[in-house]
C-alpha positions in Angstrom: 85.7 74.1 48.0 82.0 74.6 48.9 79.5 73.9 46.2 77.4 76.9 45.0 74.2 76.6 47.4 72.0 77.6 44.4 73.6 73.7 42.7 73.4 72.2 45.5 69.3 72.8 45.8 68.7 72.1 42.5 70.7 68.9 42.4 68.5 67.7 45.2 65.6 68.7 43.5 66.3 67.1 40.0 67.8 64.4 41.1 65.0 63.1 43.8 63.1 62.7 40.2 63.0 59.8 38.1 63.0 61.6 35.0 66.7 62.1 34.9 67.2 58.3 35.8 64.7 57.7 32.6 66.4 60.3 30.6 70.3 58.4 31.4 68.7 55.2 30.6 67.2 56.4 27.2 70.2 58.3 26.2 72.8 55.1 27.0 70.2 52.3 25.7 70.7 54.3 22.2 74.2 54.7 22.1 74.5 50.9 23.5 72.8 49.6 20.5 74.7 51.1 18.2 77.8 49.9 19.7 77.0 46.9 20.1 75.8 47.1 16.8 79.1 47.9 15.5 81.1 45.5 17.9 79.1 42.0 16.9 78.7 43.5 13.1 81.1 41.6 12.0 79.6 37.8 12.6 76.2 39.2 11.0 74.6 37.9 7.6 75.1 39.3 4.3 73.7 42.7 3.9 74.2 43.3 7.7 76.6 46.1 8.3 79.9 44.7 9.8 82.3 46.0 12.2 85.3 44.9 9.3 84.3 47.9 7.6 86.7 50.7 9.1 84.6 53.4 8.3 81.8 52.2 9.5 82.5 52.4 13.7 84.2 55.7 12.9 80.5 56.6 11.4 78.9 54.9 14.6 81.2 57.7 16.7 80.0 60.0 14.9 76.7 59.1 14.9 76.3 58.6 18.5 78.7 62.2 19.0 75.3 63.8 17.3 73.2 62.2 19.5 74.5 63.4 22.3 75.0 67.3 20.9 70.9 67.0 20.1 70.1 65.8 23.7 72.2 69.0 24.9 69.7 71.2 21.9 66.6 69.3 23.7 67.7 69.3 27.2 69.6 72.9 28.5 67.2 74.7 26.8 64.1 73.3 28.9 66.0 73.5 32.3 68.1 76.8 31.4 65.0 78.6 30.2 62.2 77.5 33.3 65.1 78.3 35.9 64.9 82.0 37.0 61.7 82.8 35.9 60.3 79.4 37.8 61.3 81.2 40.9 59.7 84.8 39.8 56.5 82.5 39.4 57.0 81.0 42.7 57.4 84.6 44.5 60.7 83.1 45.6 63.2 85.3 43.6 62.6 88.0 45.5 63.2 85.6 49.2 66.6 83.9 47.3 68.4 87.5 47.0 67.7 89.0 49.8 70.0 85.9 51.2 74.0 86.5 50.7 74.2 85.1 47.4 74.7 87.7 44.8 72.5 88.0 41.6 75.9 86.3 39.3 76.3 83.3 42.6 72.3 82.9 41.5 72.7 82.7 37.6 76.2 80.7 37.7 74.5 78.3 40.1 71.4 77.8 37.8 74.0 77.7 34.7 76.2 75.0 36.6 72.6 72.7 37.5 71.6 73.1 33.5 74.9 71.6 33.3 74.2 68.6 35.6 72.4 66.6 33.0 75.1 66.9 30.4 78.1 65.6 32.7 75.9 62.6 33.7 74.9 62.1 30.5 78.3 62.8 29.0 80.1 60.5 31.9 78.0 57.6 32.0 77.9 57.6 27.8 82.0 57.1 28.1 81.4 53.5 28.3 79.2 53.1 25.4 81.1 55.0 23.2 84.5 54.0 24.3 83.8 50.8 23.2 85.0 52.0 19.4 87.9 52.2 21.0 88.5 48.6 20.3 88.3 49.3 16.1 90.6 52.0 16.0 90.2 55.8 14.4 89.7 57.5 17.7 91.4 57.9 20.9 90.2 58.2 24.5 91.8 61.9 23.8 89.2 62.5 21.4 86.6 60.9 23.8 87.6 63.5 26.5 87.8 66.1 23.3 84.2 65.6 22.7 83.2 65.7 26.3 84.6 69.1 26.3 83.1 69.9 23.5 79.7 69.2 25.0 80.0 71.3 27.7 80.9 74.0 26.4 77.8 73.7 23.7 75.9 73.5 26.9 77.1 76.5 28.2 76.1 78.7 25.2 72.9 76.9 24.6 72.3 77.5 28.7 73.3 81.3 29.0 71.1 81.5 26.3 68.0 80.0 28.1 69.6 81.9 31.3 68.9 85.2 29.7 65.5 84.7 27.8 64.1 82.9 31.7 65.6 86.5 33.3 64.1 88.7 31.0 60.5 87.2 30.8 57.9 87.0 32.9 56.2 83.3 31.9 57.9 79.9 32.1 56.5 78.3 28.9 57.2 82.4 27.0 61.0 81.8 28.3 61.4 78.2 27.3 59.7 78.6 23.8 62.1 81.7 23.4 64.6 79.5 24.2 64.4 76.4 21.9 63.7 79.1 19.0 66.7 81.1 19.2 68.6 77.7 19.6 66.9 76.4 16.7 67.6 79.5 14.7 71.1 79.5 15.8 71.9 75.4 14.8 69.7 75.2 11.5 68.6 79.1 10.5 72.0 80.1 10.2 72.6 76.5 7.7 69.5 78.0 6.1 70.1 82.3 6.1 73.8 80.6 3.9 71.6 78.5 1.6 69.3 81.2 0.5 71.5 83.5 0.2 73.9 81.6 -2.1 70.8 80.1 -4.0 69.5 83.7 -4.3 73.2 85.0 -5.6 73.3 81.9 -8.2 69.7 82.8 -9.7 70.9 86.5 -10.0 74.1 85.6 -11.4 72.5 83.5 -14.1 70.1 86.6 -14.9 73.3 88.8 -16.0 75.2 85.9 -17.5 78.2 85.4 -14.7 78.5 81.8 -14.9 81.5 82.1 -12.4 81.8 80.6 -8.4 79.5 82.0 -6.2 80.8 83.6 -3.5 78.2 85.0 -0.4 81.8 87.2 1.4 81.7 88.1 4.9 78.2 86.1 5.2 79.7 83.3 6.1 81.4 84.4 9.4 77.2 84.3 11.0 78.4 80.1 10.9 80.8 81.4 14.1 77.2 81.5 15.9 76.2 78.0 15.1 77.4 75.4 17.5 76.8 73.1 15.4 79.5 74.0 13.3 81.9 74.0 16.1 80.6 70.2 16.9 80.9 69.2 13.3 84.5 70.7 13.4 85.9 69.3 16.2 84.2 65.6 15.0 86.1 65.9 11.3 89.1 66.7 13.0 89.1 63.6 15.0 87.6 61.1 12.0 88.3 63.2 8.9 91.2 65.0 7.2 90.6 68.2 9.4 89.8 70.1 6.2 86.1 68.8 5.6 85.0 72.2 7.0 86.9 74.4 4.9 85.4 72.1 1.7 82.0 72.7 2.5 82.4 76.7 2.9 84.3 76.6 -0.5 81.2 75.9 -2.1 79.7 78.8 -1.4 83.0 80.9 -2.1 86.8 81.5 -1.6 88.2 80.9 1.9 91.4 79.2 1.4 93.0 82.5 2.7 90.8 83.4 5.4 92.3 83.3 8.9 88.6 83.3 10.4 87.5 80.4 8.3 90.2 78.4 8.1 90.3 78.6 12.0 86.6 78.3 12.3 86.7 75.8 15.2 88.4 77.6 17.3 87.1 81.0 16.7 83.7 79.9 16.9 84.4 78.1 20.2 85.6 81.9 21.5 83.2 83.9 20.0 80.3 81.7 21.3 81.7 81.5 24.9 82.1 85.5 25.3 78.6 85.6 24.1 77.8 83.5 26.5 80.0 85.7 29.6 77.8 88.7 27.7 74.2 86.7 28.4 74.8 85.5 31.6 76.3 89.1 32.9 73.1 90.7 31.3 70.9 88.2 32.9 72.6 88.4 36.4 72.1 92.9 35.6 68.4 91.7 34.7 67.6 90.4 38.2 69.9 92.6 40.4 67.2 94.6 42.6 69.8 97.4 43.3 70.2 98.1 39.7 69.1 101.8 38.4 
């Protein structure tokens, strides 16, 4: 199977640099610490948080599962968003498709290289993070669960810097655009719920219905946060699988919603034909023979 050539370039590019190497180093010296953390807990002095506690590696998955979901949030939107428009700015765009490759080989090639950093970083974090393993509460299938989880948070997050670097004309425009939608996407949406239910419980005290609140069909713009697909798939693994559904009852009754109830995994499909609907537009975007 030959490698896209579009990968292949950029591979040699990023990877010639030592700001990956620094970038793998900084990641897996954080997530080493807290392992080992967690592992010599147990022999520390009182006060010190000790690896006896069962909860407390299952919270040191978790916490190092986050970590890694915010380097993919910092990371693919930098590369994603710089990588089409970097080559508009270069007057190279133009040179790259009058080659063979068509406009999708050129956007599914810069998609797959936004990618890079995340398997590498995913990979070589296996160690670290395996090393929970040894307490209990999670399985190397969950390991490889949350692997995939990443990637396919990277995917969404990189279509979406994919689009906003084919449809503008300056690198820093597309890469602000980038970080802003994703930022709007992981804590606007937490926020858009939080007003809206605060702003339903002040106008429900005003005509004296002390009853649950309950914000309806508002809650289904949570299908756009990746976030919430992370957080799902993490209480699944650690939790009792219903944590999700607990913290949407608070703002109103889902027990009988399909959509809801199956957030994870409709959230997972919603985000990734998005993402097929971004990276098709984008690939339109720079297509010279388009009318």
């Amino acid at each position: 199977m030959r490698i896209n050539p579009v990968l292949e370039n950029e591979m040699k590019r990023s990877m010639r640099s030592m700001k990956a190497s620094w970038i793998i180093f900084v990641v897996n010296l954080l997530l080493t610490i807290v392992a080992v953390t967690t592992y010599f807990g147990i022999g520390g002095p009182r006060g010190y948080l000790t690896s006896g506690q069962f909860r407390f590696p299952v919270r040191c998955y978790m916490m190092m599962a986050y970590v890694l979901f915010a380097m993919v949030c910092l990371l693919v939107p930098g590369v994603a968003g710089g990588s089409i428009v970097i080559e508009r700015e270069r007057r190279t765009l133009d040179i790259l498709l009058t080659t063979q490759l068509s406009p999708w080989k050129i956007i599914i090639g810069k998609l797959e290289s936004s990618l890079c950093m995340i398997f590498l970083i995913s990979f070589s974090a296996l160690p670290a993070v395996s090393l929970i393993l040894v307490f209990g509460g999670v399985s190397l299938w969950d390991l490889l669960m949350l692997v995939c989880i990443l990637v396919v948070s990277g995917i969404y997050v990189g279509s979406i810097g994919i689009f906003c670097s084919a449809i503008m004309k300056k690198t820093t425009m597309a890469t602000i655009t980038s970080y802003t939608i994703v930022l709007v996407l992981t804590a606007g949406t937490i926020l858009i719920i939080i007003a809206i239910s605060y702003l339903m419980g002040i106008r429900a005290e005003q005509i004296g219905d002390y009853g649950a609140i309950n914000i309806g069909s508002w809650i289904y713009i949570m299908l756009l946060n990746p976030l919430v697909s992370y957080f799902g798939l993490l209480t699944g693994q650690v939790g009792s699988r219903y944590e999700l559904l607990e913290l949407f009852s608070r703002v109103g009754e889902y027990s009988g919603d399909y959509i809801v109830v199956h957030m994870l995994v409709i959230s997972i499909a919603v985000q990734m034909l998005i993402s097929c609907i971004l990276l098709i537009l984008a690939g339109i975007n720079i297509n010279p023979l388009r009318k």
